[in-house]
C-alpha positions in Angstrom: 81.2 108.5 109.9 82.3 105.6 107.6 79.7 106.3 105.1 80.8 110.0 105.1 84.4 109.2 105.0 83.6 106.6 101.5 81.5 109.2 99.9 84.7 111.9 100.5 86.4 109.0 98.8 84.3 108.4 96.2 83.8 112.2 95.1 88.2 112.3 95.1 88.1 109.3 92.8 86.5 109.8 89.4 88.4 113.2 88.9 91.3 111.4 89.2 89.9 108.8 86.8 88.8 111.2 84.4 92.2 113.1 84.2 94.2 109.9 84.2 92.9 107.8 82.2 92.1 108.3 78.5 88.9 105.5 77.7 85.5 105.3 76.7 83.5 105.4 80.5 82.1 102.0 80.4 86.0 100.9 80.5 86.9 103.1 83.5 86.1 101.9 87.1 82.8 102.2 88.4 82.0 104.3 84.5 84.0 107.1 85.3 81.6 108.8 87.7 79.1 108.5 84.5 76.9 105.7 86.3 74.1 108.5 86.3 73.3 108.1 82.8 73.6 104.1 82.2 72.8 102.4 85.6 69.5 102.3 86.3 68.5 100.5 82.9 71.6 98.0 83.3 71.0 97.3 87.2 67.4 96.7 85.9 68.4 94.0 83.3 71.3 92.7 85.7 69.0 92.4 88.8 65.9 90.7 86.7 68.8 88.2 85.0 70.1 86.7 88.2 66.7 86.7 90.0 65.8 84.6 87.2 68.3 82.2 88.0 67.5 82.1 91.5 70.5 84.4 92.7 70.8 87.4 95.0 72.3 90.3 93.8 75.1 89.9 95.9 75.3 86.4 94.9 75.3 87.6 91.3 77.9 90.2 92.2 80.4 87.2 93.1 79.8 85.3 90.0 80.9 88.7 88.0 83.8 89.0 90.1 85.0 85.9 89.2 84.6 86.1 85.9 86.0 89.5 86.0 89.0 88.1 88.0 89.6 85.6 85.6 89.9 88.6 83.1 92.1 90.4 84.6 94.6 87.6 85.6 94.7 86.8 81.6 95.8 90.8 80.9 91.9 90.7 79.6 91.5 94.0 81.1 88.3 95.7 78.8 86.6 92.0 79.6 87.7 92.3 83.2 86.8 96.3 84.1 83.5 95.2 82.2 82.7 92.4 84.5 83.5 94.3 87.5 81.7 97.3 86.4 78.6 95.2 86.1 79.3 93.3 89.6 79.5 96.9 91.3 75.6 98.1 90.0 74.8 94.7 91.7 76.9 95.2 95.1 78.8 98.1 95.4 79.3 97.0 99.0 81.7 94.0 97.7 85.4 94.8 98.6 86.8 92.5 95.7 85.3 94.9 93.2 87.3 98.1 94.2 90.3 95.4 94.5 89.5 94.8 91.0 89.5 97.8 89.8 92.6 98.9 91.6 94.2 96.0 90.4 93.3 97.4 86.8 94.2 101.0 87.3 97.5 99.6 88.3 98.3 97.5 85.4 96.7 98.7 82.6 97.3 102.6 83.8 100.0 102.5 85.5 98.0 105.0 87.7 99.4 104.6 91.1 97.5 107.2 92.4 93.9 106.8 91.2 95.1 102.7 92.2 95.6 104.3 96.4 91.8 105.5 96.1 90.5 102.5 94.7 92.5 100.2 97.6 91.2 102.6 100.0 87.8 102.5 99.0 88.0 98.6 99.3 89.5 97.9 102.7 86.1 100.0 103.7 84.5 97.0 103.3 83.9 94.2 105.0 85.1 90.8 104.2 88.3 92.5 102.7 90.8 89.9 101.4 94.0 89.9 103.2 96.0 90.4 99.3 94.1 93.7 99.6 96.5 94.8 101.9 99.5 92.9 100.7 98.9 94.9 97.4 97.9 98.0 98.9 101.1 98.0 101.2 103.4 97.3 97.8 102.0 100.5 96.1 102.9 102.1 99.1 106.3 101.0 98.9 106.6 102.1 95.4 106.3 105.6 96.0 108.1 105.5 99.0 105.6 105.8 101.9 107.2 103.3 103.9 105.4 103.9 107.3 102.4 103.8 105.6 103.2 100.6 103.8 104.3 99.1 107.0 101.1 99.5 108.9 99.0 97.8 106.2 101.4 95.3 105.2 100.6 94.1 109.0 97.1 94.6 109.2 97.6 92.0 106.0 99.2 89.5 108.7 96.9 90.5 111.4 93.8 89.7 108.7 95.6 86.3 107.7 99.1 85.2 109.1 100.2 82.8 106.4 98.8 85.7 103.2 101.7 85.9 100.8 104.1 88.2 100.1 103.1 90.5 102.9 106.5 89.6 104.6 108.4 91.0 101.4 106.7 94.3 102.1 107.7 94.5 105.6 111.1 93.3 105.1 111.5 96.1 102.0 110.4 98.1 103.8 113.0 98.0 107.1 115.4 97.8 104.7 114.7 101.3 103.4 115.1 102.2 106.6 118.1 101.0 107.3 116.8 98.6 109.9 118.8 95.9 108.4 118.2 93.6 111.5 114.6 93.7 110.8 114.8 93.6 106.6 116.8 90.1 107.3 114.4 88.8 109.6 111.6 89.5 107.2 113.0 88.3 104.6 113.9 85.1 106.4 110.6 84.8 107.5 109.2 85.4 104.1 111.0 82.4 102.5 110.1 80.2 105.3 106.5 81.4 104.8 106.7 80.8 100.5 106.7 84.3 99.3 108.1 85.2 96.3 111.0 86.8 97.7 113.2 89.4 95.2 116.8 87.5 94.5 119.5 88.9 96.9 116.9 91.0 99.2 117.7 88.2 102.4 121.6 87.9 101.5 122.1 91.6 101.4 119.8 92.5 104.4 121.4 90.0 106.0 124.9 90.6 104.9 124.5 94.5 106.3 122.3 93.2 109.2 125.9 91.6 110.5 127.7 94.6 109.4 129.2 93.3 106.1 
């Protein structure tokens, strides 16, 4: 059922890339959905590269996602999508690849949308990271499916109790429900736990949590 479910996912996605996003393939997540006609030779040179070295393919996955995160935290973003590109023919099971990627689409895009299918697609996988969430729950927010950015802003904190910024989501998010009690707790809670809480979001939850 979970392999159906990704491959319903996967088939949704590069449409959406395709329409959205105006770039050569080899700069577009997983190649646009135009893996088909490049993959096999690359894998073959990718795969033969690392053995060489004494790595796994997964193991040469990670490498290329650091390097491809490194890309993408320095706004690097043809460097970065091409890093990740090439950690996905290695392991397309690796969750911090469609984080990646959705990460990218976000930023560089400004595609919120073809960003949802690409967070979906990651928290498939297993060994998810706990930011997943945080950030998946924050797009959420920004198009104003609250509930849903409730429930995976706490799966975030179920994943990891102490994962940043999660708390910001959750109080955000009972404050645009008018659940100011709640909003001024999390928010509270957020600042206790480090976040990097918006200015004014715990004074004026709080401030309407007492009725002011």
């Amino acid at each position: 059922m979970r392999k159906q479910a990704l491959f319903l996912i996967t088939l949704i996605a590069f449409p959406i890339f395709k329409e959205s996003v105006s770039a050569p393939a080899h700069l577009m997540p997983m190649f646009g959905g135009q893996s088909q006609r490049t993959s096999s030779k690359n894998q073959k040179a990718l795969v033969a590269f690392y053995e060489k070295r004494g790595f796994t393919r997964k193991e040469g996955a990670r490498e290329l996602v650091v390097m491809g995160w490194n890309a993408l935290e320095k706004k690097d973003y043809a460097n970065a999508i091409s890093q990740l590109n090439q950690a996905w023919l290695l392991d397309p099971e690796n969750a911090d690849v469609y984080y990646g990627f959705a990460r990218i689409v976000e930023k560089r895009d400004k595609d919120m949308k073809s960003a949802e299918v690409l967070y979906r697609q990651a928290i498939t996988k297993e060994d998810v990271a706990p930011e997943t969430y945080v950030d998946y729950g924050r797009i959420l927010l920004v198009q104003g499916r609250v509930d849903d950015s409730l429930e995976v802003s706490y799966k975030a904190l179920d994943i990891s109790p102490k994962v940043r910024d999660a708390r910001i989501n959750i109080a955000q998010a009972h404050y645009r429900k008018s659940d100011f009690f709640k909003a001024c707790r999390w928010a509270r809670s957020a600042r206790q736990n480090g976040d990097n809480l918006p200015a004014g979001l715990q004074d004026q939850a709080c401030r309407r949590a007492d009725g002011g």
